[in-house]
Structures are given as C-alpha cells and as structure tokens.
DOTIPA-89307 format. One record per residue (C-alpha): residue in three letters; residue number from 1; z, y, x. Coordinates in nm, 4 decimals. Layout:
N
<site gunu="ALA" pake="NUM" pz="Z" py="Y" px="X"/>
...
% end
This chain:
79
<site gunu="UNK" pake="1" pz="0.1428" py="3.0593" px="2.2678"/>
<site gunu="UNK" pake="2" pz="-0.1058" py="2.7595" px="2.2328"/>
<site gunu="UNK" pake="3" pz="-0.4517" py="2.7292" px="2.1112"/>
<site gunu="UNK" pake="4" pz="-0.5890" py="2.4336" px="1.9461"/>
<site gunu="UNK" pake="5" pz="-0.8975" py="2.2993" px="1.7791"/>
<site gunu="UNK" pake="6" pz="-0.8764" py="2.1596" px="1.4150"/>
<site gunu="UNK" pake="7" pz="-1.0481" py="1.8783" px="1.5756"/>
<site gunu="UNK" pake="8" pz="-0.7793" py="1.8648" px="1.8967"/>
<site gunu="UNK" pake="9" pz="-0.5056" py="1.9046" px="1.6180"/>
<site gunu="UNK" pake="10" pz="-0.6335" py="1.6050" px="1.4143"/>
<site gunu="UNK" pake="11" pz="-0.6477" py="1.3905" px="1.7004"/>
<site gunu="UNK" pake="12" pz="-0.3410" py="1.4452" px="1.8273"/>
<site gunu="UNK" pake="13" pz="-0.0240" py="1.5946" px="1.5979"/>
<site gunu="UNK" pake="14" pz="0.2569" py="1.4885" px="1.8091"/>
<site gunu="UNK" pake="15" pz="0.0808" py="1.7013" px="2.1511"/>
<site gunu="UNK" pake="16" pz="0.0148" py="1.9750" px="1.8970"/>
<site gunu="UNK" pake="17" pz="0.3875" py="1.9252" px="1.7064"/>
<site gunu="UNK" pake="18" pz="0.5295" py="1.9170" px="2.0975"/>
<site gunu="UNK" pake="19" pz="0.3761" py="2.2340" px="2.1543"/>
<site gunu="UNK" pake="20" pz="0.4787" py="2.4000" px="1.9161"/>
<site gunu="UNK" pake="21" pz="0.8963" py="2.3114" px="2.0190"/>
<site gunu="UNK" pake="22" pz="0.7676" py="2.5894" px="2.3089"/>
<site gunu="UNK" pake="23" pz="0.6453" py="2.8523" px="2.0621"/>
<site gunu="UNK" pake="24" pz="0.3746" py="2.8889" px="1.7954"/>
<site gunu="UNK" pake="25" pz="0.0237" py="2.7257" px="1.7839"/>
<site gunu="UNK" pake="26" pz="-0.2852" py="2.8602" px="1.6681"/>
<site gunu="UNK" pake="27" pz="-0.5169" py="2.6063" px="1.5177"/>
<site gunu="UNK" pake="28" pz="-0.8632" py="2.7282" px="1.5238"/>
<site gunu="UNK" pake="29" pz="-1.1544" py="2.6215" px="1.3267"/>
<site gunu="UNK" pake="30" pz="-1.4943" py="2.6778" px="1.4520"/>
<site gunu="UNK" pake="31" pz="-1.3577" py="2.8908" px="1.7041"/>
<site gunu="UNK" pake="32" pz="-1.1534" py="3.1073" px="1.4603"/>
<site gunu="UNK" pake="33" pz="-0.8203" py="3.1333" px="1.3910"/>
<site gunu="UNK" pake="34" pz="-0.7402" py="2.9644" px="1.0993"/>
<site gunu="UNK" pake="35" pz="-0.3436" py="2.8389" px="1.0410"/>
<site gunu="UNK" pake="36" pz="-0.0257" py="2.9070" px="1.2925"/>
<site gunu="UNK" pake="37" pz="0.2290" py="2.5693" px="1.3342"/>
<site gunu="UNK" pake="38" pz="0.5729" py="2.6626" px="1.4476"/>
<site gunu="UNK" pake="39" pz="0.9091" py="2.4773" px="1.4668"/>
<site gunu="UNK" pake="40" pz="1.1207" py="2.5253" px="1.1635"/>
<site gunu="UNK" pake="41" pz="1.3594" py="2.6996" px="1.3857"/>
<site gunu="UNK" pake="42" pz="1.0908" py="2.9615" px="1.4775"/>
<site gunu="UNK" pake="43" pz="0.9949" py="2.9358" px="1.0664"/>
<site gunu="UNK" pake="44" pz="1.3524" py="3.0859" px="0.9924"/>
<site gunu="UNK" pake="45" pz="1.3988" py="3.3391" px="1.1941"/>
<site gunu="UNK" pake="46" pz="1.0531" py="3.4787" px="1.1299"/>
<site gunu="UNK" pake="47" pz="1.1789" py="3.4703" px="0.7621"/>
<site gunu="UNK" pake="48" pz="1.5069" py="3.5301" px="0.7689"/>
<site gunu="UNK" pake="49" pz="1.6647" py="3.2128" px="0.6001"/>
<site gunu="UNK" pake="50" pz="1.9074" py="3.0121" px="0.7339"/>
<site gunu="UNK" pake="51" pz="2.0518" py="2.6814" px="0.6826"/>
<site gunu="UNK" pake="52" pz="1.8621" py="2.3312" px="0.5838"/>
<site gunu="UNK" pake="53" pz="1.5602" py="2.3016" px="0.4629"/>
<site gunu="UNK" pake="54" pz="1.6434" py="2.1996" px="0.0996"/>
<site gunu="UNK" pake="55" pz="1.8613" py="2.5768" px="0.1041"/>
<site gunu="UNK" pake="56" pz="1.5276" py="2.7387" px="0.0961"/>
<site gunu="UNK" pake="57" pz="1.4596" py="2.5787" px="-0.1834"/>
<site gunu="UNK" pake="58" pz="1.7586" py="2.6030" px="-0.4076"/>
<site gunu="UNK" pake="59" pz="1.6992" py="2.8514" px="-0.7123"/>
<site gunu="UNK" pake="60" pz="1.9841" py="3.1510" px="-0.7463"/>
<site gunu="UNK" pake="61" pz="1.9616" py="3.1199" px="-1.0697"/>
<site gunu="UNK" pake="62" pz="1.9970" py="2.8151" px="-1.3622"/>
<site gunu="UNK" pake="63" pz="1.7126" py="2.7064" px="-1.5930"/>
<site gunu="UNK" pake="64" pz="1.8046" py="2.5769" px="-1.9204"/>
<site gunu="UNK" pake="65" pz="1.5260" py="2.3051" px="-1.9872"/>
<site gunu="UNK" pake="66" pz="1.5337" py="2.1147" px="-2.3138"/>
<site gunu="UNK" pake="67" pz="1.2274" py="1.9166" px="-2.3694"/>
<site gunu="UNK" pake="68" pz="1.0745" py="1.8671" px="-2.7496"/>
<site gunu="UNK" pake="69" pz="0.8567" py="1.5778" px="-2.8140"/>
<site gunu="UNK" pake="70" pz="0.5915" py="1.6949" px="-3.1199"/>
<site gunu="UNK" pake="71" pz="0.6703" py="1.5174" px="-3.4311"/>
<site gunu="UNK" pake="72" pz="0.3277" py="1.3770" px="-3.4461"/>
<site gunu="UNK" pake="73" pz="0.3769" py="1.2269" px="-3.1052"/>
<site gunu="UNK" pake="74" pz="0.6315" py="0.9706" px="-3.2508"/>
<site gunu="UNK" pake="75" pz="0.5404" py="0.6223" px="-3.2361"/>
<site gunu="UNK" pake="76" pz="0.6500" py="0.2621" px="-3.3718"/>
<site gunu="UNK" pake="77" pz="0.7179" py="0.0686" px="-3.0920"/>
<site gunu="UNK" pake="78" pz="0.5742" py="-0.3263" px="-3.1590"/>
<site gunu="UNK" pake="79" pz="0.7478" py="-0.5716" px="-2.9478"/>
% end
C-alpha cells in the first residue's frame, strides 16, 4: 500500500494512478489520511459488483417519467 501527498497526487496522477494498478493508495492531506484510490478491479471486489462500469449503474427497477409543462409556462413563439 502507497502513501501520497494531496500535493504529490496533484502533481503527478499517472505515478499515483500507476500505483494504485499494485494496490490501494492513501492520499493524505496535511499529513492525514484523507481519500483511498484503487483500480476499479480492486473497487469491485471490495464491493461485490461485477461486470462494466455502466452495470453498476443500471437501476433494477423502471421509472415512469412524464414531464408536465405549467400552463402558464406556454409561450407564442415570434419568428
């Protein structure tokens, strides 16, 4: 596991992004812990999900949407 400063981080995201193909990174700031980066691979099994990325988000359920435009919002058009 790596350790990186917010400002080490910011200067270089592909070292950081590298590092984080070998296992997770902690990004510190001001010498504290503050966010974890991790391969998407690593992501997934920590959660659980599997398959692409746009699977995670993909609703199990449908959503019947029908907007309504207010009456007063109707307007002439002038061409």
């Amino acid at each position: 596991m790596s350790i990186v400063s917010s400002w080490e981080f910011n200067r270089d995201v592909s070292a950081v992004k590298r590092a984080a193909a070998n296992g997770p990174v902690i990004i510190t700031d001001h010498g504290r812990p503050s966010h974890v980066l991790l391969s998407f691979a690593d992501y997934q099994r920590l959660t659980g999900t599997a398959g692409s990325l746009g699977d995670v988000f993909v609703l199990d359920e449908d959503i019947d949407f029908e907007p309504v435009r207010p009456r007063d919002s109707l307007r002439e058009v002038d061409l």
